[in-house]
C-alpha positions as CSV (number, residue, x, y, z in Angstrom):
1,X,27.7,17.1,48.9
2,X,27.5,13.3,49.4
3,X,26.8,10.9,46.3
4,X,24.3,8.5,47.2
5,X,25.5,5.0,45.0
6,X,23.1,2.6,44.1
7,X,25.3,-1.2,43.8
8,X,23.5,-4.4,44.0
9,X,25.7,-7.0,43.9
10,X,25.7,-8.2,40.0
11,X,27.4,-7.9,36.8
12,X,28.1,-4.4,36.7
13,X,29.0,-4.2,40.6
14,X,32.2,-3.8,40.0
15,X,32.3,-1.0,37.7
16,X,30.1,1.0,39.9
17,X,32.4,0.4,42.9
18,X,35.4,1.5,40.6
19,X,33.3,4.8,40.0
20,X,32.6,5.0,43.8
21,X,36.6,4.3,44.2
22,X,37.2,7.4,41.3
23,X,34.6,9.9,43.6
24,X,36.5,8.8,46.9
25,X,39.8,9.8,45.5
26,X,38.3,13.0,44.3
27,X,37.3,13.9,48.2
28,X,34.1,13.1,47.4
29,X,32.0,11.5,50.5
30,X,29.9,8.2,49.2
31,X,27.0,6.9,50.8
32,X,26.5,3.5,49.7
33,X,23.2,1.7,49.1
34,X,24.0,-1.9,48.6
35,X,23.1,-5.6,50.1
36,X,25.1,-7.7,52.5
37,X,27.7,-9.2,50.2
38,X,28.1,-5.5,48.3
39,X,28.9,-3.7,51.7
40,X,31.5,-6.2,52.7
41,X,32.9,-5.8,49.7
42,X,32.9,-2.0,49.0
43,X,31.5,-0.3,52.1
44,X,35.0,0.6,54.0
45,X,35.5,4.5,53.6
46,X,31.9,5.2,52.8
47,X,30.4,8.2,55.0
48,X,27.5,5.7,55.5
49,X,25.7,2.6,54.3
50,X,22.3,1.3,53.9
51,X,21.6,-2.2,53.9
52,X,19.5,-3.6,51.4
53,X,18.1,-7.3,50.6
54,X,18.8,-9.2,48.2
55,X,16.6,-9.7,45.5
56,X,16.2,-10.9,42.0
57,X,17.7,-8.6,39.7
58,X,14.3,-7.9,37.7
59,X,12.6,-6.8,41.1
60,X,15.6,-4.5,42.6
61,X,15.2,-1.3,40.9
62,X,11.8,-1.1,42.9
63,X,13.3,-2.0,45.9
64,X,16.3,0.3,45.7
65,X,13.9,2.9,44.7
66,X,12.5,3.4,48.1
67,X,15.2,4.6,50.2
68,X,16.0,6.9,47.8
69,X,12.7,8.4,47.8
70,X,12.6,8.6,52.0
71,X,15.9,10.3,51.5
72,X,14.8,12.9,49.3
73,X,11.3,13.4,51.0
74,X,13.6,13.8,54.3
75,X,15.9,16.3,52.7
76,X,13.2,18.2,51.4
77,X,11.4,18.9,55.3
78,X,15.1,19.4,56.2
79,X,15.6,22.1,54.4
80,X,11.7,23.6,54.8
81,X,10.4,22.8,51.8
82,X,7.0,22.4,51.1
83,X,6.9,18.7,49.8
84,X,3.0,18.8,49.1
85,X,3.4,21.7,46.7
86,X,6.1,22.1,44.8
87,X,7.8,24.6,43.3
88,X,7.8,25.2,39.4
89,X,4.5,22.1,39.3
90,X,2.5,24.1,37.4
91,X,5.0,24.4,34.5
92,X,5.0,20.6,34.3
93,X,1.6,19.8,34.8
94,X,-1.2,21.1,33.1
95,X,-5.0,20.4,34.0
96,X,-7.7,20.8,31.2
């Protein structure tokens, strides 16, 4: 199972790439989410990267959040799930 890291380059960058490092040495497989300067830096043994913008720190959790969700709404018809109507919905959401 590959874990998908989120690292814009930042404060904490470095910290998530030594948790990235940690998963690697576990056998873990990484697929890094990043921009240009975080790639360069941390994007050698990754399964796979995606190349992100930069952007101001305030704006990037939105940004970063897309990929993600194409990710996981690719996974999801993948595997032949029906992404319309999911499972377990009506135990979450109640209509009055």
């Amino acid at each position: 199972m590959p874990v998908i890291v989120l690292a814009p380059s930042g404060p904490l960058f470095e910290k998530t790439v030594s948790n990235m490092q940690e998963v690697r040495a576990r056998g873990g497989k990484v697929v890094l989410i990043s921009d240009a300067e975080g790639i360069a830096e941390a994007g050698e043994g990754c399964l796979a990267t995606i190349e992100m913008p930069k952007v101001h720190p305030l704006i990037a959790p939105l940004v970063y959040a897309v990929p993600v969700q194409l990710l996981a709404y690719h996974v999801a018809v993948a595997k032949g799930t029906d992404v319309d109507q999911p499972r377990n919905l009506a135990k979450s959401v109640t209509v009055e």
